[in-house]
C-alpha positions in Angstrom: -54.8 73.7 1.3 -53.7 71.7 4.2 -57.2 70.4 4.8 -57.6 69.3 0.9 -54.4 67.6 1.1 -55.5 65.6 4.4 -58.8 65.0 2.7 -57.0 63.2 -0.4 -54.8 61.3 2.1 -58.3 59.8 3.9 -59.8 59.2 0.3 -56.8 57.0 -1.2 -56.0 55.2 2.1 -59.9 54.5 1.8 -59.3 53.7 -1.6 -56.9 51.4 -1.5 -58.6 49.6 1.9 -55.7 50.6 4.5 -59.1 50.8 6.7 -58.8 47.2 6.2 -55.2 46.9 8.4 -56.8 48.8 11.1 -59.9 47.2 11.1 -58.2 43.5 11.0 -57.3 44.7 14.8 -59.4 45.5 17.5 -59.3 49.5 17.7 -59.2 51.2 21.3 -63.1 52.3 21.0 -66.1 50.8 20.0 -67.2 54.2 18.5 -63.9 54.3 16.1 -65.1 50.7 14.9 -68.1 51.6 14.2 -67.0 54.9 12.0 -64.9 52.7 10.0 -66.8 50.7 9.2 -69.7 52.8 8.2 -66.9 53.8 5.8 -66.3 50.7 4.7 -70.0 50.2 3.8 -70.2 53.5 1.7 -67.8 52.3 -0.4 -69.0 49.1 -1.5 -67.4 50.2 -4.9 -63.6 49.2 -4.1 -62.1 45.9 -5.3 -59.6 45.0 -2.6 -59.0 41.5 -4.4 -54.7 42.5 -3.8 -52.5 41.7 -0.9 -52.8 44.3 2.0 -48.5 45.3 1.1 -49.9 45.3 -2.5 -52.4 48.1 -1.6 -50.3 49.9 1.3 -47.8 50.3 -1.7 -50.1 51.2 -4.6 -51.4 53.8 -2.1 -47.9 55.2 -1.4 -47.2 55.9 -5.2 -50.9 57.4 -5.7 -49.9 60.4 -3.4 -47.0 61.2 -4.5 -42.8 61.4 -4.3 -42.9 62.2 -0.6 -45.4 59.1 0.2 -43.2 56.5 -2.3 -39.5 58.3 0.3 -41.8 57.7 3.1 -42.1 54.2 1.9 -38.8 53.4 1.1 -38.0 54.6 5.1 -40.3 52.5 5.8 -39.2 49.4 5.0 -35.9 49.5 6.2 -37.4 49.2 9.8 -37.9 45.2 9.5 -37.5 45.0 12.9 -40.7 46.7 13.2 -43.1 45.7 10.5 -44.4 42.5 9.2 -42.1 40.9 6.2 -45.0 41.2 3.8 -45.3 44.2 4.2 -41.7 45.1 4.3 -40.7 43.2 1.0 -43.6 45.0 -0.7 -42.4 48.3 0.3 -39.2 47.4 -1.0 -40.1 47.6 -4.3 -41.0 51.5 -4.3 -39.4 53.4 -6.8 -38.1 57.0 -6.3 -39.1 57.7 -10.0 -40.6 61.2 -10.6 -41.1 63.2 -13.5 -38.5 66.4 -13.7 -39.5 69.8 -13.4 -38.8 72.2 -16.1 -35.2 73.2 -17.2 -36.3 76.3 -16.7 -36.9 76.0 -12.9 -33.3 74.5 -12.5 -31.7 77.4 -14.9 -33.3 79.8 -12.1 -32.3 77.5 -9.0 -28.7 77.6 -10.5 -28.4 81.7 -10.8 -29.9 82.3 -7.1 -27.4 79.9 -6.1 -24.6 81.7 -7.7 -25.4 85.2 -8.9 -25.1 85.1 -12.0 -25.8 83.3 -15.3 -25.1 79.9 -15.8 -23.5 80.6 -18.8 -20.8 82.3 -17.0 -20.2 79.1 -14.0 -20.5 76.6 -17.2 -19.1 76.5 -20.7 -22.4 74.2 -21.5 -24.9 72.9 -19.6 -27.3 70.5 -20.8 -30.6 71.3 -20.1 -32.1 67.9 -20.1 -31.7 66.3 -16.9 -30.3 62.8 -16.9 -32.0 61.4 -14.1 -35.0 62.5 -11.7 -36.1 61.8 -8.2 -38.3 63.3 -5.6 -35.8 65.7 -3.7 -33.4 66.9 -6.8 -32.6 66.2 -10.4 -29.7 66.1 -12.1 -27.6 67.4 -15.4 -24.3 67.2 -17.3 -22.5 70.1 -17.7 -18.5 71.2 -18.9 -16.8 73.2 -16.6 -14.3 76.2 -18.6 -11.4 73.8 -17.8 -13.0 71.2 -19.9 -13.7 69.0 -16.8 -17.2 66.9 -17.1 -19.0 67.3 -14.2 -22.6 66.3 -12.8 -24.8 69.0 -11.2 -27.2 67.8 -9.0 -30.8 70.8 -8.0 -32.9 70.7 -5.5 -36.7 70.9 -6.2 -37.2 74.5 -6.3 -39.8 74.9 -3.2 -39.4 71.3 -1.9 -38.5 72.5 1.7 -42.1 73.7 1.8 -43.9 70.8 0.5 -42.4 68.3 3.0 -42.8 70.6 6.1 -46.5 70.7 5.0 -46.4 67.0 4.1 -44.5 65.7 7.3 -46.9 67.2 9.5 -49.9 65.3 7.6 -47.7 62.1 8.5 -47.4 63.3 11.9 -51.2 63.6 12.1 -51.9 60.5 10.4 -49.0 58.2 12.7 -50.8 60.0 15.9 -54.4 58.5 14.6 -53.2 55.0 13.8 -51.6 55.2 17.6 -54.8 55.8 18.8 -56.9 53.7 16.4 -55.0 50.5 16.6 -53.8 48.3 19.2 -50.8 47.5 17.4 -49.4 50.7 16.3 -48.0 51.6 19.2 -45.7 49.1 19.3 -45.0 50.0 15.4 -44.1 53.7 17.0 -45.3 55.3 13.9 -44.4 58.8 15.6 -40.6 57.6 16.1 -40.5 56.1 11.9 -41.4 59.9 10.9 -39.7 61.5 13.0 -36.7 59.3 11.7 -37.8 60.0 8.2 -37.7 63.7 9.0 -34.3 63.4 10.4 -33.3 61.0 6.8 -34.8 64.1 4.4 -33.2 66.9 6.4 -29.9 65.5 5.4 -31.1 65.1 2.2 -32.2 68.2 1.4 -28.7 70.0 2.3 -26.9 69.5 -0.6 -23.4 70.4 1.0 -24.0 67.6 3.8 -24.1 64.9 1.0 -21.1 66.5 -0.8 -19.5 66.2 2.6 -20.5 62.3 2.8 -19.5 61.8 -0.9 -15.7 63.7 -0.1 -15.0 61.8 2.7 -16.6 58.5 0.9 -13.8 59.1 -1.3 -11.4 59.7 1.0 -11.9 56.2 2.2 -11.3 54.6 -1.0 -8.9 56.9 -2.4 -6.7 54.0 -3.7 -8.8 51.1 -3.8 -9.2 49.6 -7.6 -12.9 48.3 -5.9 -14.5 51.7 -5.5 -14.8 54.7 -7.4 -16.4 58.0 -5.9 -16.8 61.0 -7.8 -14.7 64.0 -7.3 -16.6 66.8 -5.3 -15.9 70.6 -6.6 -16.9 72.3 -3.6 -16.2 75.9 -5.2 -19.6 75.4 -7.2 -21.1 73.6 -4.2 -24.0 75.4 -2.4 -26.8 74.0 -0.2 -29.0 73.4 -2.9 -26.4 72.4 -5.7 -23.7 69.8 -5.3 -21.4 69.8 -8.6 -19.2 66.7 -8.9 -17.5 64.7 -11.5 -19.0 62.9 -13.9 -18.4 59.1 -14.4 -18.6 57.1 -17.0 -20.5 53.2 -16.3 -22.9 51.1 -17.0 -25.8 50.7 -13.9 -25.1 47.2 -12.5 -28.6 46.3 -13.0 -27.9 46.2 -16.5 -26.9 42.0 -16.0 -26.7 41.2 -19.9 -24.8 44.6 -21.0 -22.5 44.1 -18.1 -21.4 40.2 -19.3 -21.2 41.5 -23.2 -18.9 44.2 -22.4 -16.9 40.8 -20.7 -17.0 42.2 -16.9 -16.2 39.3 -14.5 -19.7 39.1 -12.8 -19.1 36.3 -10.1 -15.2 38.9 -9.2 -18.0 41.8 -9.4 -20.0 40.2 -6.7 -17.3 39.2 -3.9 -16.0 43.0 -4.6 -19.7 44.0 -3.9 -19.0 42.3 -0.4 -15.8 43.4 0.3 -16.4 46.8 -0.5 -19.5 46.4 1.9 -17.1 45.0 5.2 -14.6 47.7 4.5 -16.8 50.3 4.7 -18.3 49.3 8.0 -15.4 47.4 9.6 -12.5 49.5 8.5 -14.3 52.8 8.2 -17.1 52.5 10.4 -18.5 54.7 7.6 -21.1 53.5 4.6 -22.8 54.3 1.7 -26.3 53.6 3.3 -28.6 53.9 0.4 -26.9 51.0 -2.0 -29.5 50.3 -4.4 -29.0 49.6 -8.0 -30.2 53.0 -9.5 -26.9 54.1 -7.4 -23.9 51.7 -8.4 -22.7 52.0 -12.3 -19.6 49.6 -13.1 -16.9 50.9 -15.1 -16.4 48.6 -18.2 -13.6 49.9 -20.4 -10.3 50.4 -19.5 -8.1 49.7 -16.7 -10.3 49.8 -14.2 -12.8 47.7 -15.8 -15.0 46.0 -13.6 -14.4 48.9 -10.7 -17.9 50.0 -9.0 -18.9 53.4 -9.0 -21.0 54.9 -6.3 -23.4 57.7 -6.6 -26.2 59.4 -4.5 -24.8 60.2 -0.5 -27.6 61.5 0.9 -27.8 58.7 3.0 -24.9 57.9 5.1 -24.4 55.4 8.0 -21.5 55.5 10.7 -20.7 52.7 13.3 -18.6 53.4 16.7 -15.8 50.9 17.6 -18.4 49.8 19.8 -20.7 48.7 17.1 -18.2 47.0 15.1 -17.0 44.7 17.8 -20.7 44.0 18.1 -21.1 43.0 15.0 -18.0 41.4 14.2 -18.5 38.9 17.5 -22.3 38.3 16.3 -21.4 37.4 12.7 -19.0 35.2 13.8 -20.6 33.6 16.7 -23.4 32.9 14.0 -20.9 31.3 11.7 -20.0 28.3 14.4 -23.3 28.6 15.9 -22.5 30.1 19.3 -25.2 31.2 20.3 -24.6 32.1 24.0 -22.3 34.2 22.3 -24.9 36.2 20.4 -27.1 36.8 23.7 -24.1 37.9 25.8 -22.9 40.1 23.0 -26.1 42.2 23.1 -26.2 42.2 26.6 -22.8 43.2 26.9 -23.4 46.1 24.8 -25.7 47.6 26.8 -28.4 47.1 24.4 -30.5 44.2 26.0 -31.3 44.7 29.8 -28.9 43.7 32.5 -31.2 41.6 33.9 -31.9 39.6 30.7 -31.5 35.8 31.3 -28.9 34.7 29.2 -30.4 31.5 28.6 -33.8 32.1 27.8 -32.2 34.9 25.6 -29.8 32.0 23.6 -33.1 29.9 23.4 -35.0 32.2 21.5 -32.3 32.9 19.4 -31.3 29.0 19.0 -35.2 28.5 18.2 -34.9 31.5 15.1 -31.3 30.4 13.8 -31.2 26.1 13.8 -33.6 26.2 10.8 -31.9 28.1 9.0 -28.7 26.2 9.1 -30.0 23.1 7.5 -29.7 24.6 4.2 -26.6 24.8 2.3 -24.2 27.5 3.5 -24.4 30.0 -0.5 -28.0 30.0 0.3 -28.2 31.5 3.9 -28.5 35.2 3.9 -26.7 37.0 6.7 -29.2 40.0 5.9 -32.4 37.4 6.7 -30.4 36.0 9.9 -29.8 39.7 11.0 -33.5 40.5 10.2 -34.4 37.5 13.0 -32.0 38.3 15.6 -33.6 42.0 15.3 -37.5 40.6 15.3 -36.2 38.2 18.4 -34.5 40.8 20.6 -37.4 42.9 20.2 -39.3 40.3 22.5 -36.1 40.7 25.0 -37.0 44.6 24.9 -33.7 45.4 22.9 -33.8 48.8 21.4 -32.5 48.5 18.1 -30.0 51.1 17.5 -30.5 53.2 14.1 -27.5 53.2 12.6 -27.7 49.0 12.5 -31.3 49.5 11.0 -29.9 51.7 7.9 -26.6 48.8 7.8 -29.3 46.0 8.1 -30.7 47.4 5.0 -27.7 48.4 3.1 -26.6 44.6 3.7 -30.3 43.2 2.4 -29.2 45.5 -0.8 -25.4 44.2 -1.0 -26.5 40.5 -0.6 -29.7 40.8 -3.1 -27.0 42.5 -5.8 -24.0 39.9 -5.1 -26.5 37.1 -5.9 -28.4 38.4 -9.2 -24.6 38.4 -10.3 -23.7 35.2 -9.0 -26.3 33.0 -8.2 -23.8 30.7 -6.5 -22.2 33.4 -4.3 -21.7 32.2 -0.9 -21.7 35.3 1.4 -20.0 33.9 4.2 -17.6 32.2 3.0 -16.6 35.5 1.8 -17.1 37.3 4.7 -15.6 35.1 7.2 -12.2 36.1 6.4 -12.6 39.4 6.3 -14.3 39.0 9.9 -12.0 36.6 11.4 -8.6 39.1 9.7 -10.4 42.4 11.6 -11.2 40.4 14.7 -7.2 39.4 15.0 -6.4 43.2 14.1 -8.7 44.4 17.2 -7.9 42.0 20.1 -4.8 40.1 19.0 -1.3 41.3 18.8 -2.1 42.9 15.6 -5.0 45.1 17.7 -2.1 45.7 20.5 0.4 47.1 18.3 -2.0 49.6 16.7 -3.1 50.7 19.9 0.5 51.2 21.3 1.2 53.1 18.5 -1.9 55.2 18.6 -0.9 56.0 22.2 2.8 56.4 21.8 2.7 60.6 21.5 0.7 60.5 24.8 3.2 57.9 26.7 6.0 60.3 25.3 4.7 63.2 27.0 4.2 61.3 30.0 7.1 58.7 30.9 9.8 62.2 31.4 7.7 62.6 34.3 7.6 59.0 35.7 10.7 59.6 37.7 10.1 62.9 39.2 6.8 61.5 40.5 8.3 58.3 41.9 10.4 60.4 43.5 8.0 62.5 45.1 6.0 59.9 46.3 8.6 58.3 48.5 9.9 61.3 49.8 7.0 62.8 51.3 6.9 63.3 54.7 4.5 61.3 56.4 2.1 63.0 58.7 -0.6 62.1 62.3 0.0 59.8 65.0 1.4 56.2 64.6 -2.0 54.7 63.2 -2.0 57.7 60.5 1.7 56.8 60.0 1.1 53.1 59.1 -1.3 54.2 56.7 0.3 56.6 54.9 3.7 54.0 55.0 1.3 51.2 52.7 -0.7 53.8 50.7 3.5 54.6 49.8 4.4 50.8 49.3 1.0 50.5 47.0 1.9 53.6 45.3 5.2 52.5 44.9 4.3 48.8 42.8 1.9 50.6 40.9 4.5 53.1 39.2 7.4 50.5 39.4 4.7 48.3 37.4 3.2 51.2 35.2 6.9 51.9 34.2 7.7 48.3 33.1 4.7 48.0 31.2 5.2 51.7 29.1 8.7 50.1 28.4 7.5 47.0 27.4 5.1 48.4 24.8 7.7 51.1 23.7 10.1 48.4 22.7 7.2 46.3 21.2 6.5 49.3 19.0 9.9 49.5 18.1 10.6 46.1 17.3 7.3 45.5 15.0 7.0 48.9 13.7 
């Protein structure tokens, strides 16, 4: 089975002329030339007429719903691949045909023991909507509550454990084959995908991401997030509520049913900054087959977000870093830029900051020429990333999966509003959390975060002030002296550490 699987792989990769990438390089053995292109000759049949992403993408989609994920993975690593090639895989679309209602009936009584007619007063055995990992039907709770039911692919687990290791295979022979894909580290892409369809394929892992999604926006009119009902929740169904939209790639319905479409975009963009500077916490998988818009009602024109498998999460540290680069782009500092990533540890301590601020002054200039609605921060971030990688900066994950959430964000703001001008958007929102983290704002928040600690603590200042100068010194006279300035040192430091704790104390009560 495995080896007829592998032998299709070789067949439509030669079918489509992927030889064609390798052989464009010069492999690492004369003998491994000559093989392909013996291959090459045998199959003077093909018509490779198409762009090399045309093919690579065509080829994806010929093998199937795995391949087309793969894909997708694939071209959020920008920092890694050539544009074409990245833009083309882009375009893959996770569209698969369902499997039979009868499959998901059996799915949904292994998962709860007993009929479905029992956990649902209907359920409708058409699935709404389809995709490689799980499908997905309506279905009335005995409450009356609408809810959506999302399946696993009964046996899926087993396909992509047999299909990963084919990838594994195939990403150790394109190491070995070509020059360039080592520095393309296919191994570390599937082993990232790997990591990406794990958390896919547990159900209650995206139920947790979608709960504390709407946690987040739990009283914003921008966002809506379904409701999770974890008592029907198992690792391979995730029941939630049903909501009622139209998909936002839907342009023309969207401006009949009178939605505001240029106030739809600049709440695209602030929903986008919340999420990662507020939150540290996004929706990382923001394409349009997973936004609806409501568009009756009060909330009209409120987004709706579906589909958490993929989730992305930023420390305080990767905030900061992002804010400060953003920014520093903004008024073109870009000494700030190469100190930022130096500074976070992510470029080498011994990077030269000025060669570092020339490369990235070389990328950036150009782009500033044009008018500020039509430069994308998602291209700019794109560069920095292709740049550092000369600088031998490791690109951390977690930026790769925001990197491509913001490429989504900024592509939807701007089919809605051609006119939209991203930073000026941004900017405030960058410039307001920048004040709240090192300004006074940022101060007060942290005194007040500390404040139950400081309480615990200050009782005791006294007693150890009091200890400290009391103790009885100890050794001959040289000893003495020692021990009588370690005292006086100790001494300023708790006199000082006391002032400041009631400094901040009566800050915090003052401004709270």
């Amino acid at each position: 089975m495995r080896l007829l699987r592998l032998l299709k792989i070789l067949l439509t990769a030669s079918r489509y002329g992927l030889d064609q990438m390798v052989l464009q390089h010069e492999p690492a053995t004369g003998l491994a030339r000559t093989l392909l292109r013996m291959v090459v000759a045998l199959q003077f049949w093909r018509n490779l007429d198409a762009p090399r992403a045309v093919r690579l993408r065509q080829a994806l989609e010929s093998l199937g719903p795995l391949f087309v994920k793969f894909g997708q993975v694939l071209s959020t690593r920008r920092d890694l691949l050539p544009t074409d090639i990245a833009d083309e895989l882009a375009k893959l679309q996770d569209q698969v045909p369902p499997f039979p209602s009868e499959q998901a009936m059996a799915e949904l009584e292994r998962a709860y023991g007993r009929h479905v007619d029992q956990v649902f007063a209907s359920f409708s055995r058409e699935p709404v909507a389809s995709a490689s990992v799980a499908q997905v039907h309506f279905a009335t709770l005995f409450d009356g509550r609408e809810v959506a039911v999302k399946i696993l692919r009964p046996g899926i687990e087993r396909i992509i454990i047999h299909d990963l290791a084919l990838l594994q295979i195939a990403a150790g022979l394109l190491e070995r084959l070509w020059p360039d894909g080592r520095r393309l580290k296919p191994r570390e892409v599937v082993g990232e995908f790997e990591k990406h369809l794990g958390d896919e394929l547990d159900l209650m892992r995206e139920a947790s991401n979608c709960s504390q999604l709407r946690r987040n926006f739990q009283d914003s009119p921008l966002l809506a997030v379904p409701e999770v009902h974890w008592e029907w929740c198992t690792h391979s169904v995730m029941v939630m509520e049903r909501m009622q939209g139209t998909p936002i790639g839907q342009i023309d319905e969207l401006r009949a049913r009178g939605v505001d479409l240029k106030a739809l975009s600049r709440a695209g963009v602030e929903i986008f900054f919340t999420q990662v500077f507020r939150d540290g916490f996004f929706h990382a998988d923001m394409h349009p087959g997973n936004i609806f818009v409501v568009t009756e009602g009060r909330r009209k024109g409120q987004y709706i977000a579906l589909d958490f498998g993929i989730v992305g999460t930023l420390t305080d540290v990767d905030k900061n870093y992002l804010a400060q680069n953003f920014l520093a782009f903004f008024r073109r500092d870009y000494k700030r830029v190469a100190l930022a990533h130096i500074e976070s540890g992510w470029a080498p301590a011994d990077t030269r900051v000025d060669e570092f601020e020339s490369a990235i002054r070389a990328v950036c200039e150009p782009i500033f020429d044009k008018p500020l609605k039509d430069i994308s921060i998602g291209r700019i971030l794109l560069r920095l990333f292709q740049t550092s990688r000369r600088f031998n900066v490791e690109i951390q994950p977690q930026l790769v999966l925001l990197q491509k959430t913001l490429l989504n964000i900024e592509g939807l703001g701007r089919q809605l509003d051609p006119e939209l001008d991203l930073w000026q958007t941004a900017k405030p929102f960058l410039e307001r959390w920048m004040s709240e983290q090192v300004g006074w704002r940022g101060f007060l928040r942290s005194v007040r975060q500390e404040a139950p600690n400081w309480a615990q603590i200050l009782p005791q200042l006294p007693r150890l002030l009091h200890q400290s100068l009391t103790r009885p010194p100890t050794g001959d006279v040289a000893a003495l002296q020692d021990e009588l300035s370690r005292q006086r040192r100790r001494q300023k430091w708790l006199l000082a550490a006391i002032a400041a704790l009631l400094t901040m104390l009566l800050l915090l009560l003052v401004y709270r």
